[in-house]
C-alpha positions in Angstrom: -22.6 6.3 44.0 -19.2 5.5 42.0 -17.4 8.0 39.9 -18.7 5.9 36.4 -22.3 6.0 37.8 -22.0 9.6 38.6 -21.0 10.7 34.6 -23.2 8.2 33.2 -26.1 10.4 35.4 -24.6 13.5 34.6 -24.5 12.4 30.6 -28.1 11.1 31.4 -29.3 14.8 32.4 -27.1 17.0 30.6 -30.2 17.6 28.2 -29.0 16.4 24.6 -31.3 15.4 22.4 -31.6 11.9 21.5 -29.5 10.9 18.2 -30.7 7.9 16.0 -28.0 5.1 15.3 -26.7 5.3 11.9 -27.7 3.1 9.1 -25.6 0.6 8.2 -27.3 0.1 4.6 -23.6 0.9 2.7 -22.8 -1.5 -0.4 -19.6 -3.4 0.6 -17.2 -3.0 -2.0 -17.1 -5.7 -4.8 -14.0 -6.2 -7.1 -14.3 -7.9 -10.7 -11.5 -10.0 -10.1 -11.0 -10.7 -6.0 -7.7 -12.5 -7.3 -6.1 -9.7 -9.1 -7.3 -7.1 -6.1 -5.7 -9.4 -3.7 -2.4 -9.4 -5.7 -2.5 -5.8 -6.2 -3.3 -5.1 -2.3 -0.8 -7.5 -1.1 2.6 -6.4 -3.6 1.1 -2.7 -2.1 1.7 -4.3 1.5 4.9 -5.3 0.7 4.4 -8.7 -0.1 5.5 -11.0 -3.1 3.1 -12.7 -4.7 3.9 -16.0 -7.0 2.1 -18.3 -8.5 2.6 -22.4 -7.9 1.8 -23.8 -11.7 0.9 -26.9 -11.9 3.7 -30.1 -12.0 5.6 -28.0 -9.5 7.2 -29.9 -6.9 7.2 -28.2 -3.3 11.0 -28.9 -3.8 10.8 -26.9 -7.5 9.0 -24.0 -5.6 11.6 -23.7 -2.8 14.4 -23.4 -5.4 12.2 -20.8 -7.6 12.2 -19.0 -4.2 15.7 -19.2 -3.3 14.7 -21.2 0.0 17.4 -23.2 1.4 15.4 -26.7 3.0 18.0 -26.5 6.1 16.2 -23.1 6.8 12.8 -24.0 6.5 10.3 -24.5 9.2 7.2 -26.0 8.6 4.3 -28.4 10.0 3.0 -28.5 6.3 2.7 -32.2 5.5 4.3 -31.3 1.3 7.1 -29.5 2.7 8.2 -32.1 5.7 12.2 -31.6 4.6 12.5 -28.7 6.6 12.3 -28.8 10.4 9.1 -29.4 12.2 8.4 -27.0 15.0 5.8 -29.5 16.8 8.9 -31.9 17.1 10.8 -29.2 19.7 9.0 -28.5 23.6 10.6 -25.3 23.7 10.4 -22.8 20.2 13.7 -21.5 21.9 15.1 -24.5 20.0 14.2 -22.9 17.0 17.1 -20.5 16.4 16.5 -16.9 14.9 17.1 -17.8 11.4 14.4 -19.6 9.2 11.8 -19.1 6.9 8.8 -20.3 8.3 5.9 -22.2 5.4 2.2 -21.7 6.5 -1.3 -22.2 4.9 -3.4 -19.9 4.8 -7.7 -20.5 5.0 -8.4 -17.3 3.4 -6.8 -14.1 1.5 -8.8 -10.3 1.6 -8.9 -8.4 -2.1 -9.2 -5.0 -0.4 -6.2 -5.3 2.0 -4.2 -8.3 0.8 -4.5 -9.4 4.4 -4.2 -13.9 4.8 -5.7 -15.4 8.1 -3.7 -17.3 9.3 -5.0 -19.5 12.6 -2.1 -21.5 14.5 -0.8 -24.3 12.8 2.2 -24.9 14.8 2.8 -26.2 18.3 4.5 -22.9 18.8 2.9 -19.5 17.7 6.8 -18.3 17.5 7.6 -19.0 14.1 4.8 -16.5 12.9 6.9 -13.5 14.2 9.7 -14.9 15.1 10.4 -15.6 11.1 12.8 -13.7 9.0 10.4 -14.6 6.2 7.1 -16.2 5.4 5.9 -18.3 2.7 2.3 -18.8 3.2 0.0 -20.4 1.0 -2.8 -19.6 -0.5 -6.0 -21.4 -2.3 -6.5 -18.8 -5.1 -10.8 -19.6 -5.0 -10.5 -18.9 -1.1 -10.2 -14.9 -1.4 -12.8 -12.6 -0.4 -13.6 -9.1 -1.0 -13.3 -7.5 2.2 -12.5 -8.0 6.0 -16.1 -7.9 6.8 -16.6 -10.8 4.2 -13.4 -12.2 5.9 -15.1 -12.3 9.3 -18.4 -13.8 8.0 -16.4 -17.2 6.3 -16.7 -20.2 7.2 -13.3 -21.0 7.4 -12.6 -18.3 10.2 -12.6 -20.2 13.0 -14.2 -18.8 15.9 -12.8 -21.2 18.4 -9.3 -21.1 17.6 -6.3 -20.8 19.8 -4.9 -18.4 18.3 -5.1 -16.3 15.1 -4.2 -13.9 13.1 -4.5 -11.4 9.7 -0.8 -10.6 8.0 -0.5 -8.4 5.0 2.7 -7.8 4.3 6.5 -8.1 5.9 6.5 -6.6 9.6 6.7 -2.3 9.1 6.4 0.5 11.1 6.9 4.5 10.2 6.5 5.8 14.2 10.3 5.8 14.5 11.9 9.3 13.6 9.1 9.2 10.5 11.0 6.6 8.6 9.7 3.1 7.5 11.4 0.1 8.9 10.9 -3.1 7.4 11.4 -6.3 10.0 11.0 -4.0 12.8 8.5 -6.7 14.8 8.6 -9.6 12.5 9.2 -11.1 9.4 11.4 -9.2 6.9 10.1 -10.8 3.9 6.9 -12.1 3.4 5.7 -14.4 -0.2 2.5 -15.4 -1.1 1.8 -18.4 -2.9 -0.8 -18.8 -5.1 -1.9 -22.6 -5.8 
């Protein structure tokens, strides 16, 4: 008998009664205006959050963000003035100092979380970034992760993936909070 099959037997016998599973009959929490939660979550996060109005010209936006085009990366076909990643076979090649432009298929209202599933050749550019401009559909937020999970636009057969809320942080070093410590110092969310 292994070790695991030994405690399982012991658990098995130690004479506890039988517990029932909980119920999982909890309301998930709802939010009158998903778009105004995400904002709110998101600038809590540490984000920016801006809107595109209409007539803007990716160009327009760039300068509104104080973007230079020589530092952007991006696969996005409106903002093809930057550098392309999926143009380099190495993300080496990329250098350590751009602002990377992504799309993102969903935002969360209770987090201010985007998921963002890889768009570039190169996952790299997602935490290799000193800031993120991510764009968002502004009818494509949801109330909660669990609602996040249940979209349709989560791909379930992606490459890769991920939620960001938020620049990069971390409070485990001396109990101070460090901004940029893993990833992207700045991140801004654009609403369109």
């Amino acid at each position: 008998m292994s070790t695991r099959e030994d405690i399982l037997n012991r658990l098995r016998n130690s004479g506890m009664e039988p517990q029932p599973k909980p119920t999982l009959d909890f309301e998930r929490l709802k939010f009158e205006s998903p778009e105004e939660a995400f904002c709110r979550s998101a600038e809590l996060s540490g984000a920016s959050v801006v809107e595109w109005h209409e007539g803007l010209t990716p160009e327009q936006l760039l300068v509104e963000l104080d973007v230079e085009p020589c530092e952007i990366l991006s696969a996005l076909p409106d903002f093809n003035f930057g550098r392309n990643p999926d143009c380099v076979a190495d993300y080496h090649e990329l250098g350590d100092r751009y602002t990377a432009i992504l799309e993102a298929r969903f935002g969360v209202a209770e987090n201010g979380a985007v998921w963002l599933p890889q768009q570039m050749r190169h996952k790299a550019p997602l935490f290799a970034a000193e800031r993120l401009v991510i764009l968002l559909d502004r009818t494509a937020i949801v109330a909660t992760m669990q609602d996040a999970v249940e979209h349709p636009l989560f791909e379930r057969d992606f490459i890769h993936g991920c939620f960001v809320a938020g620049p990069s942080k971390t409070a485990d070093i001396e109990q101070a909070l460090v901004i940029g410590a893993h990833g992207a110092m700045g991140v801004t969310i654009v609403l369109k």
